[in-house]
mmCIF file of the N, C-alpha and C atoms, coordinates in Angstrom:
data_MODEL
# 
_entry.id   MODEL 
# 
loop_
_atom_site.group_PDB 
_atom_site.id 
_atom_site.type_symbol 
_atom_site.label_atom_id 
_atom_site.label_alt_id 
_atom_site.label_comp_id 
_atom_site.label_asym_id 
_atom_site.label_entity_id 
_atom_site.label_seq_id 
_atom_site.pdbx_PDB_ins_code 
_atom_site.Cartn_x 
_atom_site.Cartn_y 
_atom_site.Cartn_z 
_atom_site.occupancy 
_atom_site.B_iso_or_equiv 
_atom_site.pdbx_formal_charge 
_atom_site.auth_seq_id 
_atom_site.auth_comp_id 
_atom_site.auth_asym_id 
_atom_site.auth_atom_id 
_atom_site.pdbx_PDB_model_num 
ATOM 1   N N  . UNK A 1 1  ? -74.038 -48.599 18.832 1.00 0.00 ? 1  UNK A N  1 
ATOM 2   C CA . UNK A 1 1  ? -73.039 -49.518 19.329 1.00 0.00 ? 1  UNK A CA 1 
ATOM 3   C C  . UNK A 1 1  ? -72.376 -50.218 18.144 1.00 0.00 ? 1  UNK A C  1 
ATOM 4   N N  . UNK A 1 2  ? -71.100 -50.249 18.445 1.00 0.00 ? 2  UNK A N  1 
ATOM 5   C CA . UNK A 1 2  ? -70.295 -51.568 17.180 1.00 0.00 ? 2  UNK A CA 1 
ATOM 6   C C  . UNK A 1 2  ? -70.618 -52.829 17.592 1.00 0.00 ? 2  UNK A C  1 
ATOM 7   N N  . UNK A 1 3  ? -70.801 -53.106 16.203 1.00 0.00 ? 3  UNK A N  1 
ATOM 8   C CA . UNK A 1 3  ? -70.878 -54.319 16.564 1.00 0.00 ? 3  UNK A CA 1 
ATOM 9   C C  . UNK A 1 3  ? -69.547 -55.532 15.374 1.00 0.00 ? 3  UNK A C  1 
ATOM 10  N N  . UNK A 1 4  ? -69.053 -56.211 16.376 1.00 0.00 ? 4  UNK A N  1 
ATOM 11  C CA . UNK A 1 4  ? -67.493 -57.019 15.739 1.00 0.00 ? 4  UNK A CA 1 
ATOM 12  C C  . UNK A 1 4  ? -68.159 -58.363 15.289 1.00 0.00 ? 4  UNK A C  1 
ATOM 13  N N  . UNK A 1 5  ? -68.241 -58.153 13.687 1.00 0.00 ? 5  UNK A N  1 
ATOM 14  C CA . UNK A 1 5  ? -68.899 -59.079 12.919 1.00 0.00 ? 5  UNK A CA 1 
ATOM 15  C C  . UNK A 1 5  ? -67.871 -60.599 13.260 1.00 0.00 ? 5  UNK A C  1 
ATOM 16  N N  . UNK A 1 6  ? -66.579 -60.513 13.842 1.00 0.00 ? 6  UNK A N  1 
ATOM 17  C CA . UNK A 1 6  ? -65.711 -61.551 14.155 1.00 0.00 ? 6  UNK A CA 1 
ATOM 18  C C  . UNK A 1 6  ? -65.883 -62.722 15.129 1.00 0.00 ? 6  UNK A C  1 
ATOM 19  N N  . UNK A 1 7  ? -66.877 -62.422 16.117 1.00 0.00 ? 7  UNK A N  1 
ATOM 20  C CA . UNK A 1 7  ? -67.360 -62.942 17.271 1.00 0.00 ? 7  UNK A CA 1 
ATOM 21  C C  . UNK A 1 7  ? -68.727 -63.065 17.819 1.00 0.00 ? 7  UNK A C  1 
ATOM 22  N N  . UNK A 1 8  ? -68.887 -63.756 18.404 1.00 0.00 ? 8  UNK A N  1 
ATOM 23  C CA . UNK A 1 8  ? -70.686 -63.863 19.014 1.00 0.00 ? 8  UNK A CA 1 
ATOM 24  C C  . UNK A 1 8  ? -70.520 -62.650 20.194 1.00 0.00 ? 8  UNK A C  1 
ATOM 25  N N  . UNK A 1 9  ? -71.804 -62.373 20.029 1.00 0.00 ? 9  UNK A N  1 
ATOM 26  C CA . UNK A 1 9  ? -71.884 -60.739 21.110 1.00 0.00 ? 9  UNK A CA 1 
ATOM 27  C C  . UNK A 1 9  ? -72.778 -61.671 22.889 1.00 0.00 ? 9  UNK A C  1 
ATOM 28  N N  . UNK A 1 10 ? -72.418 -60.756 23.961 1.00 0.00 ? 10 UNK A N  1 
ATOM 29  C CA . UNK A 1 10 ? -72.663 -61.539 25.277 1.00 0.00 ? 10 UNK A CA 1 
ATOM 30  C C  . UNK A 1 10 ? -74.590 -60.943 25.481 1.00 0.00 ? 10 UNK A C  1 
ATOM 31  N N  . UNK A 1 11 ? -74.438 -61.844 26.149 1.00 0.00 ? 11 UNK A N  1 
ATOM 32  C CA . UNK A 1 11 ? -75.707 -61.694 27.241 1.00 0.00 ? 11 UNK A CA 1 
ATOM 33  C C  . UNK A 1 11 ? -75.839 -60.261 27.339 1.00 0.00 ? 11 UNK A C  1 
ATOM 34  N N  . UNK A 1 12 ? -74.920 -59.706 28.147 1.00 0.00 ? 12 UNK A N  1 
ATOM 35  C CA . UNK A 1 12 ? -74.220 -58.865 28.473 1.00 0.00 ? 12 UNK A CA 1 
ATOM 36  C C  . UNK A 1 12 ? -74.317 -56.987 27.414 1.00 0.00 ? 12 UNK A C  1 
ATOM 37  N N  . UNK A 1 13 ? -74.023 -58.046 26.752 1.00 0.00 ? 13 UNK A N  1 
ATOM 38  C CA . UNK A 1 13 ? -73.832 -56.624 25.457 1.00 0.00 ? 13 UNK A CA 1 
ATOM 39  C C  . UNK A 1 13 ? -75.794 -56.820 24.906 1.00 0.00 ? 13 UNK A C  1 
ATOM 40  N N  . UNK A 1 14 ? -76.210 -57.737 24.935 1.00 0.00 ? 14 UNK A N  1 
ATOM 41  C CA . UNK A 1 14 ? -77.639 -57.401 24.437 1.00 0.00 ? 14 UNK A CA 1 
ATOM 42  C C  . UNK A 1 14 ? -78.521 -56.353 25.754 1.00 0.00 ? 14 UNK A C  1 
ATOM 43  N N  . UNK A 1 15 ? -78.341 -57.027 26.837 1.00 0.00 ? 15 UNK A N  1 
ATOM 44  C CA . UNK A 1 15 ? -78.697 -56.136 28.446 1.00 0.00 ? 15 UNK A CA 1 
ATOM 45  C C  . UNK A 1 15 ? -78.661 -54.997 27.654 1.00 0.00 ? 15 UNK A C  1 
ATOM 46  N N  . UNK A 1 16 ? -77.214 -54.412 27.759 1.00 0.00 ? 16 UNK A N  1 
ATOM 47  C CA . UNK A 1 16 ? -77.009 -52.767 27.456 1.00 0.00 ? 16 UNK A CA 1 
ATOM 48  C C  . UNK A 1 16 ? -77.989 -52.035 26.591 1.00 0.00 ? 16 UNK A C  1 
ATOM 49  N N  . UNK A 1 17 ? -77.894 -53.029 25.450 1.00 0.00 ? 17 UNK A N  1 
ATOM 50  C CA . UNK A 1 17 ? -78.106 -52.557 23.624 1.00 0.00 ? 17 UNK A CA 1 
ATOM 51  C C  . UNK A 1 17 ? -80.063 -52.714 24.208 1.00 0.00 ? 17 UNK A C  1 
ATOM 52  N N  . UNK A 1 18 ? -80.487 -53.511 24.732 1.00 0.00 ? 18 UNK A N  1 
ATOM 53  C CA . UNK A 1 18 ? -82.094 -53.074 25.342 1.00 0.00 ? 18 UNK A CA 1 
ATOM 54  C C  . UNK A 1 18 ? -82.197 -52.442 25.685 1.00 0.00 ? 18 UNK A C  1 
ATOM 55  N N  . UNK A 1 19 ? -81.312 -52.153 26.620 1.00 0.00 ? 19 UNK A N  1 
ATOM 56  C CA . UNK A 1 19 ? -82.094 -51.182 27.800 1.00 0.00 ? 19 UNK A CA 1 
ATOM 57  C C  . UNK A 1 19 ? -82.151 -49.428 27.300 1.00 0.00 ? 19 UNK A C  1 
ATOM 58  N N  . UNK A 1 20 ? -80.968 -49.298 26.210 1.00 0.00 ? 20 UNK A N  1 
ATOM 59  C CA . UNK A 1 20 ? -80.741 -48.444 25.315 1.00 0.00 ? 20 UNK A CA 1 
ATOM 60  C C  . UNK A 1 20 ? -81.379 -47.798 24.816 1.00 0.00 ? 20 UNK A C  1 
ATOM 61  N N  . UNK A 1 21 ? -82.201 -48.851 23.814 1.00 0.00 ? 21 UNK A N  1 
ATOM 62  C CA . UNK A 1 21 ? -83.396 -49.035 23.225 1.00 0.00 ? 21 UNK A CA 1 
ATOM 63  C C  . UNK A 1 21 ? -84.437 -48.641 24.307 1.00 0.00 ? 21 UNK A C  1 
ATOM 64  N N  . UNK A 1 22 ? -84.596 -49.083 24.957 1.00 0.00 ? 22 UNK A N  1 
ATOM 65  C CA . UNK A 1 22 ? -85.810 -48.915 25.946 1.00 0.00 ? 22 UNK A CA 1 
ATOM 66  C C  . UNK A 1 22 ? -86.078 -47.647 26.579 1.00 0.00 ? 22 UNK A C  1 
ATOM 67  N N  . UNK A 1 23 ? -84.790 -47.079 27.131 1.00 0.00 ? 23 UNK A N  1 
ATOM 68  C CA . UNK A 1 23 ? -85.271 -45.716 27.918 1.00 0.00 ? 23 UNK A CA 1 
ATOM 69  C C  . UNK A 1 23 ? -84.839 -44.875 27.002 1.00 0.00 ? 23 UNK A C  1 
ATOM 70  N N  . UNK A 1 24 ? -84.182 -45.006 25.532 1.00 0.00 ? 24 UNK A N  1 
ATOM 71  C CA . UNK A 1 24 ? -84.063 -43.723 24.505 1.00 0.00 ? 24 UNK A CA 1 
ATOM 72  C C  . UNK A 1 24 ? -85.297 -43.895 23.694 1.00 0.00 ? 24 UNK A C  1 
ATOM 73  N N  . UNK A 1 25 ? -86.173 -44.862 23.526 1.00 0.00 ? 25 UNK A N  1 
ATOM 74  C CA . UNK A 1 25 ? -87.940 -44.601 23.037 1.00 0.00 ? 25 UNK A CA 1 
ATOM 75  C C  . UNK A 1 25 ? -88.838 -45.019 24.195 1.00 0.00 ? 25 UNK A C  1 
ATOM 76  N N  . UNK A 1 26 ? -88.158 -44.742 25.375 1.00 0.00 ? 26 UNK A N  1 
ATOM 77  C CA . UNK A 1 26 ? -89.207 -44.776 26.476 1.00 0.00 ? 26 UNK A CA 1 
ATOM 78  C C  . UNK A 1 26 ? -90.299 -46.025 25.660 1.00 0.00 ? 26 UNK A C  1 
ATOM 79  N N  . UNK A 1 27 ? -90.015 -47.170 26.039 1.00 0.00 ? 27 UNK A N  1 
ATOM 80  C CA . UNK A 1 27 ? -91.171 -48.494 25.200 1.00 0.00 ? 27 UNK A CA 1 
ATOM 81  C C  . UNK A 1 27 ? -90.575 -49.007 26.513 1.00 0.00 ? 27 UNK A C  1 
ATOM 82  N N  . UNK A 1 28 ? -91.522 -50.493 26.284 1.00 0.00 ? 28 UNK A N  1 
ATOM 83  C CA . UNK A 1 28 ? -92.164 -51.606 27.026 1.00 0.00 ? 28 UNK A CA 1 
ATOM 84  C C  . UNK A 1 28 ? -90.216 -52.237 26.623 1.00 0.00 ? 28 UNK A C  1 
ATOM 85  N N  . UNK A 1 29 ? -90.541 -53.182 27.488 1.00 0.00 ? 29 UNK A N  1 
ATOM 86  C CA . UNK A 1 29 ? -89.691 -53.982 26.663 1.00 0.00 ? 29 UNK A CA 1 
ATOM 87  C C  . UNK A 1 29 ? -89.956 -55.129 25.740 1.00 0.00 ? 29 UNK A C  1 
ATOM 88  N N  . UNK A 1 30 ? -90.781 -55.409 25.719 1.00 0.00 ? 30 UNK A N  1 
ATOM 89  C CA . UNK A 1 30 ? -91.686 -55.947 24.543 1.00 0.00 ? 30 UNK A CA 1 
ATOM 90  C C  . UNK A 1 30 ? -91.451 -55.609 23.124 1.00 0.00 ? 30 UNK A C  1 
ATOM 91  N N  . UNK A 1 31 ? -91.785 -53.951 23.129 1.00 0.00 ? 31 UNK A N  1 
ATOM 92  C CA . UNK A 1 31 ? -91.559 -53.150 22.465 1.00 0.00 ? 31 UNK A CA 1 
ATOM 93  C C  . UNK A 1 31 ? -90.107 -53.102 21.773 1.00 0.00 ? 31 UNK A C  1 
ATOM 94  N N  . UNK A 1 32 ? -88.996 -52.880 22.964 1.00 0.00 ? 32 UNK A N  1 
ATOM 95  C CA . UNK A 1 32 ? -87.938 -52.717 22.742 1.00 0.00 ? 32 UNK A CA 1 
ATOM 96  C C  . UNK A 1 32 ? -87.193 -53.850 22.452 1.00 0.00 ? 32 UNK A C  1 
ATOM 97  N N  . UNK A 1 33 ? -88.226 -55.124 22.499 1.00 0.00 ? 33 UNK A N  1 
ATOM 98  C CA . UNK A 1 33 ? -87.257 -56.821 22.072 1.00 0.00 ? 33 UNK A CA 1 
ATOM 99  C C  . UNK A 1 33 ? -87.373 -56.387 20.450 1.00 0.00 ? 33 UNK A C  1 
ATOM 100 N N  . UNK A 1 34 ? -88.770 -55.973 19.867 1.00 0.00 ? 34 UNK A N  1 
ATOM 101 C CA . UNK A 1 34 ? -88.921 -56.010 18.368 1.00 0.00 ? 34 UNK A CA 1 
ATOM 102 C C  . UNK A 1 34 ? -88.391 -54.799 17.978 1.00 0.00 ? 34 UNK A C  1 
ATOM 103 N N  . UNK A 1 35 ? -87.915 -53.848 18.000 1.00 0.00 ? 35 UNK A N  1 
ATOM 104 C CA . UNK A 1 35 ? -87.067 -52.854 17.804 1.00 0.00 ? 35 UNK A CA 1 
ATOM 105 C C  . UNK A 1 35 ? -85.428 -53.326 17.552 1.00 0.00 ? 35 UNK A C  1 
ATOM 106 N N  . UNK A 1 36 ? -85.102 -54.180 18.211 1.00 0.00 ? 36 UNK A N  1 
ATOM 107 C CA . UNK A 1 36 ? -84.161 -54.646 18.330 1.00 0.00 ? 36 UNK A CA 1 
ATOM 108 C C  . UNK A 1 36 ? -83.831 -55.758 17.176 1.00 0.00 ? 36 UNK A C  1 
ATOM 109 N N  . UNK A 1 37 ? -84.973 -56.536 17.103 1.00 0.00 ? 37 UNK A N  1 
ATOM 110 C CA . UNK A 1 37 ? -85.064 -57.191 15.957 1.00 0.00 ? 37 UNK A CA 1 
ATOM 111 C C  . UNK A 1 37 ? -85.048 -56.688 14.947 1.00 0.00 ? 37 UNK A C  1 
ATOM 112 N N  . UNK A 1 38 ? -85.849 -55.465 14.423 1.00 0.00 ? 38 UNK A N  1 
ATOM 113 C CA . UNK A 1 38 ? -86.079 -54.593 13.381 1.00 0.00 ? 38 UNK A CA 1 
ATOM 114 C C  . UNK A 1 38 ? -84.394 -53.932 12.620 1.00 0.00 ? 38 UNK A C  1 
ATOM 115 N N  . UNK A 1 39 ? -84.075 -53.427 14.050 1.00 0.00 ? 39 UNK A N  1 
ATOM 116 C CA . UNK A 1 39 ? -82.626 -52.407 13.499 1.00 0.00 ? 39 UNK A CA 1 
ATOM 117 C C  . UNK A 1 39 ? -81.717 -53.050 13.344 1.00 0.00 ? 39 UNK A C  1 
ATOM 118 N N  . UNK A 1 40 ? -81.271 -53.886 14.651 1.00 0.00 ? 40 UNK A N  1 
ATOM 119 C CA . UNK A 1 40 ? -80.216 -54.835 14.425 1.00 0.00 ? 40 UNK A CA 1 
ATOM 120 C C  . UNK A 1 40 ? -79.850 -56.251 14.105 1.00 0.00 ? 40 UNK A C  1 
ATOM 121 N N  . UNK A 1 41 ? -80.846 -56.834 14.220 1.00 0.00 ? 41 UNK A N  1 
ATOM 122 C CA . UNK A 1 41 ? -80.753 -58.324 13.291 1.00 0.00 ? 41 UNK A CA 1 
ATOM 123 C C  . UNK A 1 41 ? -81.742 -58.321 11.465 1.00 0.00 ? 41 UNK A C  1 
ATOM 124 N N  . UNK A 1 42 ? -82.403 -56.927 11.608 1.00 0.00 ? 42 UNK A N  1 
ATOM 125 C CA . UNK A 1 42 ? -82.768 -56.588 10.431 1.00 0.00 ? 42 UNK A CA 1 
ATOM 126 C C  . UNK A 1 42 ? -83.912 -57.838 10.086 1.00 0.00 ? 42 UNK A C  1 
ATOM 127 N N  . UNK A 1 43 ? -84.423 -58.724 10.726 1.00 0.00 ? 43 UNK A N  1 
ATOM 128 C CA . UNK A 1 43 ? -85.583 -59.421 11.058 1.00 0.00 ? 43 UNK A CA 1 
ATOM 129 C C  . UNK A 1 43 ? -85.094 -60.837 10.519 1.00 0.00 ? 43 UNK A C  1 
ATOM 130 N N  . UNK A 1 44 ? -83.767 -60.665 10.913 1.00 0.00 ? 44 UNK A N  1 
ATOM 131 C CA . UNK A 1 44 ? -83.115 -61.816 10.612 1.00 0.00 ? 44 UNK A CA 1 
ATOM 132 C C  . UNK A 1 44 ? -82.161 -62.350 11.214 1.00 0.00 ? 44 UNK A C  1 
ATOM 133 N N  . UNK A 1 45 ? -82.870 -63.582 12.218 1.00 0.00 ? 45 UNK A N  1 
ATOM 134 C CA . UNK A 1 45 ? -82.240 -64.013 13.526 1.00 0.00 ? 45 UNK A CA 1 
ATOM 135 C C  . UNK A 1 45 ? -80.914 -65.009 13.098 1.00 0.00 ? 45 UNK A C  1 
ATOM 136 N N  . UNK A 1 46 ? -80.409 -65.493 12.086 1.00 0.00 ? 46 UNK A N  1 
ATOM 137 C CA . UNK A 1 46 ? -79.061 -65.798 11.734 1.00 0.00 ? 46 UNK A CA 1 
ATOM 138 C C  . UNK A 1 46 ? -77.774 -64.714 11.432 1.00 0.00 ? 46 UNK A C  1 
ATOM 139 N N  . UNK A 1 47 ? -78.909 -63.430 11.313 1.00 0.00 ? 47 UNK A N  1 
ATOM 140 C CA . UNK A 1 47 ? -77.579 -62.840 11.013 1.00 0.00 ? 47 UNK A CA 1 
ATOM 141 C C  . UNK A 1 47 ? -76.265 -62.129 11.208 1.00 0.00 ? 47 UNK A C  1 
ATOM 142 N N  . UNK A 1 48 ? -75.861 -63.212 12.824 1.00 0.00 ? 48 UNK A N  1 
ATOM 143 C CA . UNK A 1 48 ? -75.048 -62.771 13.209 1.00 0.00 ? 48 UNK A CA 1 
ATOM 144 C C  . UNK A 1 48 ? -74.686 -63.960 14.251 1.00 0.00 ? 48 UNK A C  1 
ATOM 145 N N  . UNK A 1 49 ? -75.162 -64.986 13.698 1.00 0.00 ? 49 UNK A N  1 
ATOM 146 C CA . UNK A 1 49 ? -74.903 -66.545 13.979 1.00 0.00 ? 49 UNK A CA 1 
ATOM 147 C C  . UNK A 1 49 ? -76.133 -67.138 15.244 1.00 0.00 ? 49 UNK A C  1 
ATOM 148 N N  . UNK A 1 50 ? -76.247 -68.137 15.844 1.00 0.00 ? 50 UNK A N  1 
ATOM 149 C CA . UNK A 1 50 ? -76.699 -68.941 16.314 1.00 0.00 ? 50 UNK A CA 1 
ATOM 150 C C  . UNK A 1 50 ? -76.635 -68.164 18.148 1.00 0.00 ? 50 UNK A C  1 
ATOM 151 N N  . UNK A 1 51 ? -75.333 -68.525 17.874 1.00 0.00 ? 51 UNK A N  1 
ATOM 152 C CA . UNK A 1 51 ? -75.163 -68.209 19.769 1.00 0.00 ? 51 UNK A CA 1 
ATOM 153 C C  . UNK A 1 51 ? -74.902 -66.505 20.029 1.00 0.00 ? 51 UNK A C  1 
ATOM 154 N N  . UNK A 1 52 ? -75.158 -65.456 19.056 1.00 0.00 ? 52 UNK A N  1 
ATOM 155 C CA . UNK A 1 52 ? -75.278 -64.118 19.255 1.00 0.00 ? 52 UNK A CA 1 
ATOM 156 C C  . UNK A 1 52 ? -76.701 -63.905 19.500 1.00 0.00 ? 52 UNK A C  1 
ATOM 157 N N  . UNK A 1 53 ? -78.025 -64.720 18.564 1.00 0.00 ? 53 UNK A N  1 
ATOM 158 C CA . UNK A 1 53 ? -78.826 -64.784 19.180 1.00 0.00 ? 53 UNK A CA 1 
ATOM 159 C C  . UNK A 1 53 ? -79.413 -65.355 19.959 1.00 0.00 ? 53 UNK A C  1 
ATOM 160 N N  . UNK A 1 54 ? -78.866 -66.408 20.229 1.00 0.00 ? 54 UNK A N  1 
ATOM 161 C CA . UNK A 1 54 ? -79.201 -67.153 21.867 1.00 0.00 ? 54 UNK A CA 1 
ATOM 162 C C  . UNK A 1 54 ? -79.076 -66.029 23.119 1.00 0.00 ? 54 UNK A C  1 
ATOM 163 N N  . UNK A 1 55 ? -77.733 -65.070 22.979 1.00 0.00 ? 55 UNK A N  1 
ATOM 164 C CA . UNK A 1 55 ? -77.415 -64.405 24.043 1.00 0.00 ? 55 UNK A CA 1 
ATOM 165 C C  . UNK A 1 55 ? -78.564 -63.248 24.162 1.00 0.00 ? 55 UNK A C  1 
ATOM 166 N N  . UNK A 1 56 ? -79.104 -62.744 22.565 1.00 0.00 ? 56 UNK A N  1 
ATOM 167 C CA . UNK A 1 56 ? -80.128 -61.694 23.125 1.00 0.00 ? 56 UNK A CA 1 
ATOM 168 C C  . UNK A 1 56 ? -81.300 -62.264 23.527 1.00 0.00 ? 56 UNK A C  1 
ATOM 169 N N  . UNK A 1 57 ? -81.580 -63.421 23.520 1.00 0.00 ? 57 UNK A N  1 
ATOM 170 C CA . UNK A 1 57 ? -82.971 -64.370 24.081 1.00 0.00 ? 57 UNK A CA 1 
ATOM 171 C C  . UNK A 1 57 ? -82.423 -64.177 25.451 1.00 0.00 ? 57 UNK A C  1 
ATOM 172 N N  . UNK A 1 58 ? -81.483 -64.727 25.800 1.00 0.00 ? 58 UNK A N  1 
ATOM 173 C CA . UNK A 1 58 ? -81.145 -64.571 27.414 1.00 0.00 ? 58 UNK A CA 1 
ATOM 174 C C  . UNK A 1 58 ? -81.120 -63.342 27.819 1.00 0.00 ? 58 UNK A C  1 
ATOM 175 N N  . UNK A 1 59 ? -81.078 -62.397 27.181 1.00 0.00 ? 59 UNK A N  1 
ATOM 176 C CA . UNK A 1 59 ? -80.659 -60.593 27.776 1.00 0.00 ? 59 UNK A CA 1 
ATOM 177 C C  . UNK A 1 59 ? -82.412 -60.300 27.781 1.00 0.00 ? 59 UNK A C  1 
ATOM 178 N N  . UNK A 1 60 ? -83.224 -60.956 26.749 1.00 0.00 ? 60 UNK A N  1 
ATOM 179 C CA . UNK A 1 60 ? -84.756 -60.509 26.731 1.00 0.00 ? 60 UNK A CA 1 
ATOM 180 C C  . UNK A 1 60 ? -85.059 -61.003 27.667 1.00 0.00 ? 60 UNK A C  1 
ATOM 181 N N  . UNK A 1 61 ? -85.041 -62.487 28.254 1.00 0.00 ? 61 UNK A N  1 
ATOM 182 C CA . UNK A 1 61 ? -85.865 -63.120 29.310 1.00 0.00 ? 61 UNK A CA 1 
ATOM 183 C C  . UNK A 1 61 ? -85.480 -62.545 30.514 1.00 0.00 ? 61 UNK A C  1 
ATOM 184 N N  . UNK A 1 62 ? -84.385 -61.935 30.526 1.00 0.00 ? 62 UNK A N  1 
ATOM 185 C CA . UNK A 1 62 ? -83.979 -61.999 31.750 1.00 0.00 ? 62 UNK A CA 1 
ATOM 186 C C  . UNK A 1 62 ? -84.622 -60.546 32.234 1.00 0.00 ? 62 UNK A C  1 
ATOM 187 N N  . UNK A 1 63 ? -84.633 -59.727 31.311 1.00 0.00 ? 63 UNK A N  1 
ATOM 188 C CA . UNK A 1 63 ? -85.277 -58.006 31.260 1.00 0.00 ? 63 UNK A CA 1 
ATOM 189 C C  . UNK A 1 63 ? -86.471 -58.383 31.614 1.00 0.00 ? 63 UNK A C  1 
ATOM 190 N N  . UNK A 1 64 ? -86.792 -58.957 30.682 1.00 0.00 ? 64 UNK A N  1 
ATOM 191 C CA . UNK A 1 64 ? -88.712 -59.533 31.221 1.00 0.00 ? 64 UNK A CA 1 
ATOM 192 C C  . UNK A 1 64 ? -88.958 -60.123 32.339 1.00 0.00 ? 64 UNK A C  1 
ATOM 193 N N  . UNK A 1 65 ? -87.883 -60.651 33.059 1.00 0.00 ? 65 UNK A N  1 
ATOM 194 C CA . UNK A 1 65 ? -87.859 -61.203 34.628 1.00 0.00 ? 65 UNK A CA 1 
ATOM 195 C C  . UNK A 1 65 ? -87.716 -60.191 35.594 1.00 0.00 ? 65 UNK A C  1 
ATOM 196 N N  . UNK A 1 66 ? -87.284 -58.956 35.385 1.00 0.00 ? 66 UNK A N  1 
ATOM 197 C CA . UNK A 1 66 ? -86.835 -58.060 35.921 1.00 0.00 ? 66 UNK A CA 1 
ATOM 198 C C  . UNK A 1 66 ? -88.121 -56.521 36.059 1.00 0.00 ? 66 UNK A C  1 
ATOM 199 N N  . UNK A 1 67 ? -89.123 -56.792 34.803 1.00 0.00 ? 67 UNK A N  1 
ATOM 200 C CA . UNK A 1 67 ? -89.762 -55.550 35.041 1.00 0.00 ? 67 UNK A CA 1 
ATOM 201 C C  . UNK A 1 67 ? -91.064 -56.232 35.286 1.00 0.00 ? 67 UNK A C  1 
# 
């Protein structure tokens, strides 16, 4: 996925970018929250501002509410 270094990314766009993750390495989502951390914030939760990662906290809790 692109990602537009210009703007904070949605709720929305983290949903997708998990679930992605999740059924293309068949993982937990557990699994697929730290994967996510690993590739795309590179284990570094500023780096792509404040409220881009607020939105993937909301796209995780809400996955984790869901399975």
């Amino acid at each position: 996925m692109t990602v537009n270094h210009g703007g904070s990314l949605s709720k929305q766009y983290f949903i997708s970018y998990i679930k992605l993750v999740q059924n293309s390495r068949n993982s937990s989502i557990e699994t697929a929250k730290q994967i996510t951390m690993d590739l795309f914030f590179r284990m570094d939760k500023s780096r792509y501002g404040q409220e881009t990662y607020k939105s993937f906290l909301a796209a995780y809790h809400e996955l984790k509410k869901e399975s």
